[in-house]
Backbone bond lengths (Angstrom), bond angles and torsions (degrees), N, CA, C in turn:
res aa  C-N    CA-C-N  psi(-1)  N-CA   C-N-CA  omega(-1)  CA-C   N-CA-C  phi
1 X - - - 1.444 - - 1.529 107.79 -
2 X 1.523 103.99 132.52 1.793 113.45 -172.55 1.824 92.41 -73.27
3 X 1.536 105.95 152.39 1.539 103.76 164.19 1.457 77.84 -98.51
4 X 1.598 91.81 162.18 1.395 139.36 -173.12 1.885 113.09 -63.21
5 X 1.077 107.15 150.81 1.762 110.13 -155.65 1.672 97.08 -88.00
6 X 1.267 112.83 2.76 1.341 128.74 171.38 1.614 105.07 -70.80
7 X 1.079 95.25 -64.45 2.096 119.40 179.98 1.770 109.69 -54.22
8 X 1.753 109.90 -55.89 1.471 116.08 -171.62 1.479 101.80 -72.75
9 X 1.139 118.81 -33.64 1.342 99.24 -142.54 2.100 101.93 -72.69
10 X 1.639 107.86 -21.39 1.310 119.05 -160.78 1.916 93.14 -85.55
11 X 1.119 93.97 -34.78 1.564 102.52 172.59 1.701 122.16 -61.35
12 X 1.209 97.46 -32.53 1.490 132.14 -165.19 2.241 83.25 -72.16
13 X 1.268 102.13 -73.03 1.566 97.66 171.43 1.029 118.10 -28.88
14 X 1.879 128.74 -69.14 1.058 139.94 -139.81 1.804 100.02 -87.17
15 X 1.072 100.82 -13.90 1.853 100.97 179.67 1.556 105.63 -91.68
16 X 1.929 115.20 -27.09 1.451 102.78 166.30 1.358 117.28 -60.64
17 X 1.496 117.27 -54.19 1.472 122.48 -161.26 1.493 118.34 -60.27
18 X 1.741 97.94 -27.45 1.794 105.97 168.99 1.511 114.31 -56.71
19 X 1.421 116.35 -48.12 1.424 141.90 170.64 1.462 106.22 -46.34
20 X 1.296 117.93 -47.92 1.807 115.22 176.87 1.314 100.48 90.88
21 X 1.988 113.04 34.71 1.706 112.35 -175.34 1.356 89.95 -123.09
22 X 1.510 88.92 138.98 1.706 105.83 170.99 1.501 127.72 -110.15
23 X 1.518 90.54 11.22 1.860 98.58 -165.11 1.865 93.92 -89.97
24 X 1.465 98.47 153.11 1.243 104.43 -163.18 1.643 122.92 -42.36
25 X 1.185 130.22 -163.79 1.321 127.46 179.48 1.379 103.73 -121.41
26 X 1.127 125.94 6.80 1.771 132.60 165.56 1.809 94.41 -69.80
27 X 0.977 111.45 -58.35 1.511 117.79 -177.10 0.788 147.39 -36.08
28 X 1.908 98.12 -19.45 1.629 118.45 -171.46 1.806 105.50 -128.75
29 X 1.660 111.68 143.04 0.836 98.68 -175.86 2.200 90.52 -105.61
30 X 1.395 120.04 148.24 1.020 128.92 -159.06 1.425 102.41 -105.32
31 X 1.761 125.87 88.50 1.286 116.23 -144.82 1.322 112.57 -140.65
32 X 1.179 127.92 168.35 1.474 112.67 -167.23 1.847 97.00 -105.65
33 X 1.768 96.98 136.22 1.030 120.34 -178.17 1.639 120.29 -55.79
34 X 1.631 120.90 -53.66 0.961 126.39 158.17 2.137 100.90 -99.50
35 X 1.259 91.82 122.62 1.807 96.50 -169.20 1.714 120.09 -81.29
36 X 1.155 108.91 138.95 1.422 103.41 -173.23 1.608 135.23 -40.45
37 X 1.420 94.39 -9.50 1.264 94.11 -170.60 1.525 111.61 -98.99
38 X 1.328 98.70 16.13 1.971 119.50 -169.69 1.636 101.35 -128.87
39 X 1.761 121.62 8.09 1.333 114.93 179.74 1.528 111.08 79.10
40 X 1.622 134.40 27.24 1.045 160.07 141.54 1.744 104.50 -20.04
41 X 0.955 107.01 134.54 1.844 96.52 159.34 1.660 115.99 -87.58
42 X 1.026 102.69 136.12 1.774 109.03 -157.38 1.700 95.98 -62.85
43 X 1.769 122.96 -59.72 1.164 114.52 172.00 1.256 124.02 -159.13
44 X 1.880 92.30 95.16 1.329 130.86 177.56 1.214 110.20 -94.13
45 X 1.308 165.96 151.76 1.318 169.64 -139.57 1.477 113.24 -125.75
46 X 1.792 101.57 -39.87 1.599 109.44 166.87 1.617 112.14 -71.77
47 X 1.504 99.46 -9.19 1.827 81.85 -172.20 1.264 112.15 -114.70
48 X 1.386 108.06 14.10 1.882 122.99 -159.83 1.797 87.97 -125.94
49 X 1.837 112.44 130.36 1.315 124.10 171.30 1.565 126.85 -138.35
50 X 0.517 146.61 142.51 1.743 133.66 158.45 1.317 129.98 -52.28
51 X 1.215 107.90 91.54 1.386 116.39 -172.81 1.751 113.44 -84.12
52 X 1.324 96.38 129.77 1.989 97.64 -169.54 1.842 98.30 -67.78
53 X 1.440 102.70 164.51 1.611 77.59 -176.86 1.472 107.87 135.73
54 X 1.051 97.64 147.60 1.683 92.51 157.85 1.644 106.19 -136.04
55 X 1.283 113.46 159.30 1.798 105.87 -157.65 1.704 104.31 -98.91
56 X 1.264 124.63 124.95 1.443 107.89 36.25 1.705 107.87 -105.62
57 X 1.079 118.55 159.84 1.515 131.32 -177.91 1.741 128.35 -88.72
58 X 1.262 113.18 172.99 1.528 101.72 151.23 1.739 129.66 -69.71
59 X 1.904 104.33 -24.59 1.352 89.39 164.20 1.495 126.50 -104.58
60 X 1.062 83.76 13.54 1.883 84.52 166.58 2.227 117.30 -66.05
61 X 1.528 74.51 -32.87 1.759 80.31 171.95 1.565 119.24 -101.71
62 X 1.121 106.50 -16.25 1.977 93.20 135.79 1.330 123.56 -30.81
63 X 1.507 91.15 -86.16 1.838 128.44 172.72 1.378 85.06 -4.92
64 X 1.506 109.00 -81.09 1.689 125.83 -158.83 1.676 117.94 -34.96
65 X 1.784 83.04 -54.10 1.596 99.26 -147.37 1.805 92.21 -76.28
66 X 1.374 120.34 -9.56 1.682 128.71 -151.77 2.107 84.36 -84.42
67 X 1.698 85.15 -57.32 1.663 104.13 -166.06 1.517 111.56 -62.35
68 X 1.658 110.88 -22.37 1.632 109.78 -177.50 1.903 100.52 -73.82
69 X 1.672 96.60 -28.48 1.708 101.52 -157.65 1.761 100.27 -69.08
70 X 1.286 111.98 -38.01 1.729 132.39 -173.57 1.316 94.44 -52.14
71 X 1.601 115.94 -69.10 1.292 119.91 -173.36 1.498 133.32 -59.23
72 X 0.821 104.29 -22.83 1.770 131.37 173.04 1.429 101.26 -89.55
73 X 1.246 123.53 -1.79 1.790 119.21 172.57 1.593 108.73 59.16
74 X 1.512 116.29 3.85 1.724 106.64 143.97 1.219 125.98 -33.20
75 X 1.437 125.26 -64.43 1.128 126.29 -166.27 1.518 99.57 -116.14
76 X 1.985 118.67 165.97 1.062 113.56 115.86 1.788 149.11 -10.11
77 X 1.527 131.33 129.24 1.457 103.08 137.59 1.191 124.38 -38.92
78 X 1.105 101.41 -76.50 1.850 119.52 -170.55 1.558 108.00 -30.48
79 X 1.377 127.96 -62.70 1.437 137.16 -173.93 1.726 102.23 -70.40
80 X 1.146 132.13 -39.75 1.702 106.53 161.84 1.409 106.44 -60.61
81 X 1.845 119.21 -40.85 1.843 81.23 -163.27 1.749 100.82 -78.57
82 X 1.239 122.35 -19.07 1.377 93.95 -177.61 1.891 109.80 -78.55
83 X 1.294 121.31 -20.43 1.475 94.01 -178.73 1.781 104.93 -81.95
84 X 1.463 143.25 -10.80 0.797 148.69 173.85 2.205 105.40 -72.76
85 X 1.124 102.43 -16.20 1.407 100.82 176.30 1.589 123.32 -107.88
86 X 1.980 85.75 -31.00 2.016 82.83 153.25 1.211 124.48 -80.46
87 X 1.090 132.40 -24.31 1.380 109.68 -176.22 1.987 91.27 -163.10
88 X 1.402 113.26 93.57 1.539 89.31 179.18 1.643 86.21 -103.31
89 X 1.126 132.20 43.66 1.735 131.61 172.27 1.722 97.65 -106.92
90 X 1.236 146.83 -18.19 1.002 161.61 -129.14 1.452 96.15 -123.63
91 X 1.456 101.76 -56.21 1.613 111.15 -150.41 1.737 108.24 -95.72
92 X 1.686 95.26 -5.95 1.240 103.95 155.49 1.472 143.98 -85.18
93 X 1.807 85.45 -7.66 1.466 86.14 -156.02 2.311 76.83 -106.91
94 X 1.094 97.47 -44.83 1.559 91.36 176.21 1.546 140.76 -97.71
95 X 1.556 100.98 16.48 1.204 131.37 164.59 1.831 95.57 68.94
96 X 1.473 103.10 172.95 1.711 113.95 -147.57 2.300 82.96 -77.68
97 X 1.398 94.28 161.00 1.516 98.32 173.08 1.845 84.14 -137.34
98 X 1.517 109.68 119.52 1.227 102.36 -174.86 1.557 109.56 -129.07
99 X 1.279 118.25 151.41 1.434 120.01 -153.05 1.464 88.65 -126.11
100 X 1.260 116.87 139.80 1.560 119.91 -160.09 1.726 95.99 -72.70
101 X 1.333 82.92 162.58 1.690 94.97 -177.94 1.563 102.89 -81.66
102 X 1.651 102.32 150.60 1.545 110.70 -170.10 1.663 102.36 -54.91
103 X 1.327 142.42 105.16 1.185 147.87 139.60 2.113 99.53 0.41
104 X 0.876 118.62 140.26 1.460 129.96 -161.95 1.507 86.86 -131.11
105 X 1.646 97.83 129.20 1.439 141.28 -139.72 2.222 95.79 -71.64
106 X 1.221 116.92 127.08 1.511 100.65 171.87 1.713 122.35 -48.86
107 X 1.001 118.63 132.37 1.517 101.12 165.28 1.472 123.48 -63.56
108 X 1.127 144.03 141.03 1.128 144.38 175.35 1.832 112.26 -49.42
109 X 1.248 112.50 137.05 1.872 99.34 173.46 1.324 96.23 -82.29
110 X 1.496 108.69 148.09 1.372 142.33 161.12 1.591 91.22 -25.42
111 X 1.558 123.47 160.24 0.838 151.98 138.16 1.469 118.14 -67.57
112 X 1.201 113.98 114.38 1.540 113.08 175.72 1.741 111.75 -46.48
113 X 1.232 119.61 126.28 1.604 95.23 161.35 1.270 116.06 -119.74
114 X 1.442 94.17 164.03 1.572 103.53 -164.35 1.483 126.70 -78.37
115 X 1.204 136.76 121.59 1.351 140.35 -172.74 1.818 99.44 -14.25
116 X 1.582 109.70 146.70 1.484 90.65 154.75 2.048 121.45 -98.18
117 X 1.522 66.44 147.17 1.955 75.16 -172.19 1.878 106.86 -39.98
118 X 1.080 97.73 130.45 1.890 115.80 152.96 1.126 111.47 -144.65
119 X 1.545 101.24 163.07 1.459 129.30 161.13 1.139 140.68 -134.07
120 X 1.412 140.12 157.26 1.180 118.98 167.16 1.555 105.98 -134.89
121 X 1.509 115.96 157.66 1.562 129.91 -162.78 1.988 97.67 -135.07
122 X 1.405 89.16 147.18 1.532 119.13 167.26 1.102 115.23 -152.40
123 X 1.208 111.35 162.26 1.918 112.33 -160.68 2.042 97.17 -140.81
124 X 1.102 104.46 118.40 1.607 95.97 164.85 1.620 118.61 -130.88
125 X 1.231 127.62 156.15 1.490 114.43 -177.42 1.810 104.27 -74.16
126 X 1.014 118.15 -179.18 1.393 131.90 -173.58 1.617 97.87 -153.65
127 X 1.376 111.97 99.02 1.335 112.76 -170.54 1.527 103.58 -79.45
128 X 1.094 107.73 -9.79 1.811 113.87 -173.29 1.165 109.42 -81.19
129 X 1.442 124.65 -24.19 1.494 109.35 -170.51 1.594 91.36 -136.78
130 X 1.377 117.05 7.31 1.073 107.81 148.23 2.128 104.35 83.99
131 X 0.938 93.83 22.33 1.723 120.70 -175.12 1.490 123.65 -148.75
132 X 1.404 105.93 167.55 1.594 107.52 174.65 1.118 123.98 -105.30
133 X 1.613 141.84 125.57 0.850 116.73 -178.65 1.774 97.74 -100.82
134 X 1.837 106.08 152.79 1.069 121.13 -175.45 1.603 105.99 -107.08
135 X 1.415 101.01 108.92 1.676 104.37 178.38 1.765 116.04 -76.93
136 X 1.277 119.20 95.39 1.388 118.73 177.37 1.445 115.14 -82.94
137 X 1.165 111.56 137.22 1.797 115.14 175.95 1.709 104.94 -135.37
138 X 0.838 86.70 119.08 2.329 105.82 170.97 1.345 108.56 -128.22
139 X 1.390 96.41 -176.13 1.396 132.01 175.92 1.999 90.73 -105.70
140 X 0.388 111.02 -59.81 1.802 110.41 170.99 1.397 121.79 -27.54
141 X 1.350 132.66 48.58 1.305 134.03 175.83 1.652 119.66 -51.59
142 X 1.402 130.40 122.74 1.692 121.28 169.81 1.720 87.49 83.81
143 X 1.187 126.04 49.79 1.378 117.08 175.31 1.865 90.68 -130.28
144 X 1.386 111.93 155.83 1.339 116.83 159.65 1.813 100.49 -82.53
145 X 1.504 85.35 137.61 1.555 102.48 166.72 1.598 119.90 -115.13
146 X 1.044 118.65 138.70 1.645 121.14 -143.75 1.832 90.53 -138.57
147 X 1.291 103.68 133.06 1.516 123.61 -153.90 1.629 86.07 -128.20
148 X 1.630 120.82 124.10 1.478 109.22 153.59 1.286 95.52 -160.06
149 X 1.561 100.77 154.20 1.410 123.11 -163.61 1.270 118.91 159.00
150 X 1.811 125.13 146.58 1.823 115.49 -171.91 1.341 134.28 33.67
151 X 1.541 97.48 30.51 1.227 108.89 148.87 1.603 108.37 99.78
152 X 1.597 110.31 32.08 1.393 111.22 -162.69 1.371 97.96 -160.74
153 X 1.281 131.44 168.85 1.324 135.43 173.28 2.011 103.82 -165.37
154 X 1.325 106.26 139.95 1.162 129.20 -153.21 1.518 114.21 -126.88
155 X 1.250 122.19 158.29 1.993 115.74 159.27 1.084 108.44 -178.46
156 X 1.169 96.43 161.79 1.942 116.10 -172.26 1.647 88.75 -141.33
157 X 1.457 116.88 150.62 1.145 114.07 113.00 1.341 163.32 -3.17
158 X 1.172 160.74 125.73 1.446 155.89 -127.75 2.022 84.25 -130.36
159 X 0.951 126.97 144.61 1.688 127.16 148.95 1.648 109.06 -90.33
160 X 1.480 119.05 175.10 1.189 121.73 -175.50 1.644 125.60 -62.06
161 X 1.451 79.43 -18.88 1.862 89.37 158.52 1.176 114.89 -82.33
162 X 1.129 146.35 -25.85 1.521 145.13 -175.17 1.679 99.81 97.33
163 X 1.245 105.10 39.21 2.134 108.23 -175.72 1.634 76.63 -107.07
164 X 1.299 103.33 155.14 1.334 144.05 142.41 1.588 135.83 -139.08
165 X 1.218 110.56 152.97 1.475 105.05 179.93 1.408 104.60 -137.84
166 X 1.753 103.57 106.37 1.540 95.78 -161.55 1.852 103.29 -99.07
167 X 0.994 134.69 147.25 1.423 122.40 167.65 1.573 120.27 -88.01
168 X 0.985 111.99 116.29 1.734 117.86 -178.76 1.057 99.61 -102.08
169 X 1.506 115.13 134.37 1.260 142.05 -175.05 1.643 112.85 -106.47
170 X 1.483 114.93 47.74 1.337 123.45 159.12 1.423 127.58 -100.67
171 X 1.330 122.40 147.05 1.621 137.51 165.12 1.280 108.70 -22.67
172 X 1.455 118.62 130.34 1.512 119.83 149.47 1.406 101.54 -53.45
173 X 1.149 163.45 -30.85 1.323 176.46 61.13 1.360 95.66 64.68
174 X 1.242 127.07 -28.38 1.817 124.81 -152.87 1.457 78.99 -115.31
175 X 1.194 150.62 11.63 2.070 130.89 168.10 1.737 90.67 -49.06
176 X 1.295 71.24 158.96 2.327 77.20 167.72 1.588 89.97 85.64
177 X 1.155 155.43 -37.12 1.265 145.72 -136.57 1.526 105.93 -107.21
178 X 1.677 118.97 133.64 1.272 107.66 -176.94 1.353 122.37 -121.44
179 X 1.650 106.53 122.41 1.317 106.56 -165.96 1.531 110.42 -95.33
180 X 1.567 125.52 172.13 1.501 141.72 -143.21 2.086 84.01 -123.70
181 X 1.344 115.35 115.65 1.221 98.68 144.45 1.678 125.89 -85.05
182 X 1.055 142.05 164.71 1.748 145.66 141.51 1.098 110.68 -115.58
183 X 1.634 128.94 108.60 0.989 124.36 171.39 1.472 126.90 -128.67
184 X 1.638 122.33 84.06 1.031 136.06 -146.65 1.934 123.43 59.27
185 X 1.417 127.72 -81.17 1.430 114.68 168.87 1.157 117.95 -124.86
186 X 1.650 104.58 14.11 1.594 118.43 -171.78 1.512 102.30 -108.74
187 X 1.372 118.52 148.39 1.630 129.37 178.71 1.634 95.91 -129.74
188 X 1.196 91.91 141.97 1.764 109.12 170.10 1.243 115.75 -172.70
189 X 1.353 124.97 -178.64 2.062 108.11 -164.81 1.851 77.39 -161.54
190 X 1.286 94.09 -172.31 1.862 116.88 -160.63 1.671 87.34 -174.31
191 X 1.174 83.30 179.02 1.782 117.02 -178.49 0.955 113.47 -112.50
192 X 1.641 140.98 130.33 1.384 120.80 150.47 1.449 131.44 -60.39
């Protein structure tokens, strides 16, 4: 946003007389050094000058050609305003030489993550051996599975499915009782 011709124009004086110019003020256009359309400071005093001229100029099509290159991801910001501040007399007279903008870095892919651990448990008697076996099922394959409850604690192994079949060595006396599986990072429980 331009400040107001109220603001430049008194400024517009005070930047000739710094200059040590006495030629009228029709003459000069009062303009920003690095231009707004390049992230310029709207009205900074270091970035505002008297430009000879009447507008539009030769660096007004800098300005253009700097702000088309930014936007088009030719260039940097940063590298138009600094080649527009070293030398925009140069770049007028031999037009912009622009070196593609640094390509912006891949993001890394996500890390796969890993299912979260579960399980599930059932409990049945085994009148044959006189125990229960506790059928465990996970996502936890090759994990110990750990059975406790009524006063006992038990484990098997996981298979590549994440099955186990652990034998618990509790009372027909113990039905009603609820045991805790652990089976590697998964927790879950059953009933006898």
């Amino acid at each position: 946003m331009r400040p107001p011709e109220t603001i430049t124009e008194a400024e517009k004086h005070a930047s000739l007389r710094a200059y040590g110019d006495t030629r009228p003020i029709g003459d000069y256009e009062y303009d920003h050094f690095v231009p707004l359309e390049l992230g310029g400071a709207t009205n900074d005093a270091r970035n505002l000058w008297p430009e000879p001229g009447a507008s539009p100029n030769p660096k007004d099509k800098v300005e253009d050609e700097l702000h088309r290159a930014v936007c088009n991801g030719r260039l940097t910001l940063a590298k138009a305003q600094r080649l527009i501040v070293a030398n925009w007399v140069k770049l007028a007279r031999h037009g912009i030489v622009d070196s593609p903008a640094p390509k912006p870095r891949p993001k890394p892919s996500p890390r796969p993550t890993a299912p979260a651990a579960w399980c599930s448990a059932n409990a049945s008697w085994n009148s044959r051996y006189d125990n229960y076996d506790v059928y465990v099922h996970s996502n936890q394959p090759h994990q110990y599975a750990t059975v406790t409850g009524a006063g006992q604690t038990a484990g098997y192994y996981t298979n590549d499915s994440g099955y186990a079949d652990v034998y618990f060595y509790a009372s027909r006396y113990d039905a009603g009782d609820n045991v805790n599986v652990q089976v590697g990072a998964a927790h879950c429980s059953t009933v006898l």
